[in-house]
Every structure is written in structure tokens, then in C-alpha cells.
C-alpha positions as CSV (number, residue, x, y, z in Angstrom):
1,X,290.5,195.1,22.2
2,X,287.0,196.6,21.4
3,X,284.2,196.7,23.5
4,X,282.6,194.3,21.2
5,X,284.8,192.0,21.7
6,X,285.0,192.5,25.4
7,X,281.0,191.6,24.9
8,X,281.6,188.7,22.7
9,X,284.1,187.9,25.6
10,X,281.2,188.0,28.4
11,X,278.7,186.0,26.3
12,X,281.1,183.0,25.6
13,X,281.9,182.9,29.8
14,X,278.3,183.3,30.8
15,X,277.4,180.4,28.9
16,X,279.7,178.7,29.7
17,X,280.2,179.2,33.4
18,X,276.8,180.7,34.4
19,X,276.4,184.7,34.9
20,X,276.3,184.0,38.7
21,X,279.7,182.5,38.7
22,X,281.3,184.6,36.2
23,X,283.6,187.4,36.5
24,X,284.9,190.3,35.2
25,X,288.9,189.2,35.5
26,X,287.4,185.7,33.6
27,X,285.6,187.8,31.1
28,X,289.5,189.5,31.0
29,X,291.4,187.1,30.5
30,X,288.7,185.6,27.6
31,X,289.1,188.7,25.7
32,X,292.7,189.0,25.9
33,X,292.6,192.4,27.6
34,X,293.4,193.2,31.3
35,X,290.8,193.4,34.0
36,X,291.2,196.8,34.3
37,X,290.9,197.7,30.5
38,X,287.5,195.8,31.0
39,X,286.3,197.6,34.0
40,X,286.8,200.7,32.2
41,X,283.5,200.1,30.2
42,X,282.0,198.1,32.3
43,X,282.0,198.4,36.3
44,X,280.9,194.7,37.1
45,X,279.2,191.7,35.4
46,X,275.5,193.4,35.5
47,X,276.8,195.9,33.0
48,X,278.0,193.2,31.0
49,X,275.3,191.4,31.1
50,X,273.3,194.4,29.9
51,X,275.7,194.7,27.3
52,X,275.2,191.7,25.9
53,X,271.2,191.1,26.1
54,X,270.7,194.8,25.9
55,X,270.9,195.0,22.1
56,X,268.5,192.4,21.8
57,X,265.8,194.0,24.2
58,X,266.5,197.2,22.2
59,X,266.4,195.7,18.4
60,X,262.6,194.3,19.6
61,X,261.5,197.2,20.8
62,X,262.7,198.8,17.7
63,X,261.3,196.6,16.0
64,X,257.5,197.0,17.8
65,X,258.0,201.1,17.7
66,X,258.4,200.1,14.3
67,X,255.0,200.8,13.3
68,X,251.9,198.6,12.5
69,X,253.3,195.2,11.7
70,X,250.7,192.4,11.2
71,X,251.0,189.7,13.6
72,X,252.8,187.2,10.5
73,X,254.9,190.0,10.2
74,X,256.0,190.5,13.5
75,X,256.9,186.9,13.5
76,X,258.9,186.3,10.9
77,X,260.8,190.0,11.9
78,X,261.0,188.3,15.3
79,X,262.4,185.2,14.3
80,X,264.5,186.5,12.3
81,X,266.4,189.1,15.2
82,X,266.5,185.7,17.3
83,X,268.4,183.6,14.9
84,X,270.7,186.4,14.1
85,X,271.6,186.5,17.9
86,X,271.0,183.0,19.0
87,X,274.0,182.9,21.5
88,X,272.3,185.7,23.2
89,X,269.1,183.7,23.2
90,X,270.6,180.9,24.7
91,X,271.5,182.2,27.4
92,X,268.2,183.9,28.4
93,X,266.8,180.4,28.0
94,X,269.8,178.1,30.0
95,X,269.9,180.6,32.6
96,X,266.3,181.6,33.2
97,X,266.0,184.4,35.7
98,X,268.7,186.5,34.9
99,X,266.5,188.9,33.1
100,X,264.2,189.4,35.1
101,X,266.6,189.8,38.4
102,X,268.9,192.5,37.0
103,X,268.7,196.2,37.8
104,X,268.1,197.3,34.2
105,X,267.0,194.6,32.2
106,X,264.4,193.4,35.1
107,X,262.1,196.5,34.6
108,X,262.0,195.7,30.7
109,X,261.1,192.3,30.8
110,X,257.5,192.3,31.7
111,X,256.3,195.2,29.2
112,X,258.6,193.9,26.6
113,X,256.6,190.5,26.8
114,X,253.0,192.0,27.0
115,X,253.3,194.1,23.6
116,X,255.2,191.1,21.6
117,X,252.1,188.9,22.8
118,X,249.8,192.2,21.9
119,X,252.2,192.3,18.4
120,X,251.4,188.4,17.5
121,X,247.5,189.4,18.1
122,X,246.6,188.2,21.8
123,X,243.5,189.0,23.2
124,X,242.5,189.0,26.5
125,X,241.1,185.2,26.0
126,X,243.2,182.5,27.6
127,X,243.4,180.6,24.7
128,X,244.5,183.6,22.9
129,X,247.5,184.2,25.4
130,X,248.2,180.4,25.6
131,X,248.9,180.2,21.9
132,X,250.7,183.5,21.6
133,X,253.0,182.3,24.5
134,X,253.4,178.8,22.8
135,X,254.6,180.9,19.3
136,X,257.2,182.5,21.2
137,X,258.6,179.7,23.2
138,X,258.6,177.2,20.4
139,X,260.8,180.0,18.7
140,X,262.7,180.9,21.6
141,X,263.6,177.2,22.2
142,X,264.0,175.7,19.0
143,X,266.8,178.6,18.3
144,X,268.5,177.8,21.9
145,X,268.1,174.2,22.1
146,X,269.2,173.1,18.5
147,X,272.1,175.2,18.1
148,X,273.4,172.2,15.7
149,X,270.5,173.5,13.1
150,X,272.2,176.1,10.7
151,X,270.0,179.2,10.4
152,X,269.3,179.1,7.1
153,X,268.5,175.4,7.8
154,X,265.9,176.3,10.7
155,X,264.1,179.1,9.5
156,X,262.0,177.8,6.9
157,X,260.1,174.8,9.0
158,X,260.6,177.0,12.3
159,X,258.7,179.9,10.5
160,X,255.8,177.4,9.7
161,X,255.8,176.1,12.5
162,X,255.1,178.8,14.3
163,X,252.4,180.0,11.9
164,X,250.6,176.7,12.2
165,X,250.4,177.6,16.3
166,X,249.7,180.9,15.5
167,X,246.2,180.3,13.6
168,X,245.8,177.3,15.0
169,X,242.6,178.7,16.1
170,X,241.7,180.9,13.2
């Protein structure tokens, strides 16, 4: 069994169990491997936890180290890395928290936030902030909370959408 299915594996059980009642023989026993085959890559569920949002954190930085992107660019790039891993997504949304309280991810959070808000144009206005934080969570929830929507189905009105809010005060 590959790693990557070891993470598929760890995704599938958080979400469906929670991360804080989760374990590494469950995540196991999902993949079809043995515990100890699991722990040989990961040494609890905090590393599989980073391995399975990790990616994520790293294809928006990517994406922001990127170079200059205009703020409708950044958002349809954005958009488009959340519906490609919308499981992962999900669980950042169900399970707020768990993020922000791990060893690794916790530290990224914050930063990652403040340049995707910088990214979509935010000043330091409230308004400004308020609607760039509104972009991102309809985004974020749409993708998590509708998971009945086919991609290719959302995209186009989420997209819009979230333009609209976007220059809703151009």
C-alpha cells in the first residue's frame, strides 16, 4: 500500500470519525495495511494530519510565491486548488480548529491567511478585510457544504459569485 493511499486512508477516517477520535490502527485497518506498516511513515495522527492538509497549505503558497497574480486571478487559481481537493477542504471546515492547534500546520495558518486576503486586494479598511474574508468563506463553504454539486457544475456560478463580493465595492 502507498503512502498515498495510507493518506487517502486518514482523510476518509477523519471525516468520518473526527481527527480527535481517530487513530492510526483505524486509519490501518481503512487502508488495508497493518498499523505498523502505517507508523512507518507516519509516527501518530498529527503527521497524518499534516499529510493530508499539508499539500494543500503548500499548493497555496505555491501558488502566492507564484508571482504577481491579480486579485481575479488569484481567485479563480484559488478556487480552482479547492475544488480539486474538496475532501481536504471539508475537513478544515467540519472540524474547525484543527489547523490552527497542530504543531506544524498551527504556525502556517495565520500568515497563510493574511497574504491570500493581501492576494484578493485587502487593504487595511475594514470593509476591505470584511469582503475579502467573505470571498474566501463563500468559497471555502460552498465547496465543503455542497459536496452533492459536481465541480464542473459549481465552478462557473461559484466563480461569479465570488467576483460579485469581490467588487462589490469597486
Amino acid at each position: 500500500m502507498t503512502t498515498e493511499a495510507i493518506r487517502a486512508a486518514a482523510l476518509d477516517v477523519f471525516l468520518d470519525r473526527g481527527y480527535a477520535n481517530a487513530t492510526v490502527a483505524e486509519v490501518a485497518a481503512r487502508a488495508g495495511v497493518t498499523e505498523p506498516a502505517v507508523r512507518e511513515r507516519f509516527a501518530d495522527t498529527a503527521a497524518l494530519l499534516e499529510a493530508v492538509l499539508g499539500p494543500g497549505f503548500d499548493d497555496i503558497e505555491e501558488l502566492l510565491d507564484g508571482g504577481h497574480l491579480t486579485p481575479d486571478e488569484f481567485l479563480e487559481r484559488y478556487l480552482d486548488l479547492s475544488l480539486a481537493d474538496r475532501k481536504a477542504l471539508t475537513l478544515t471546515m467540519v472540524q474547525s480548529g484543527i489547523t490552527t492547534a497542530h504543531p506544524t500546520l498551527g504556525p502556517r495558518v495565520r500568515p497563510l491567511a493574511g497574504r491570500m486576503l493581501a492576494a484578493l486586494g485587502a487593504t487595511d479598511d475594514e470593509a476591505s478585510r470584511v469582503r475579502t474574508w467573505a470571498v474566501l468563506a463563500a468559497i471555502e463553504s460552498t465547496i465543503a457544504f455542497q459536496p452533492d454539486i459536481p465541480a464542473a457544475a459549481m465552478r462557473p456560478p461559484l466563480l461569479a459569485a465570488a467576483r460579485a463580493a469581490l467588487h462589490s465595492a469597486d
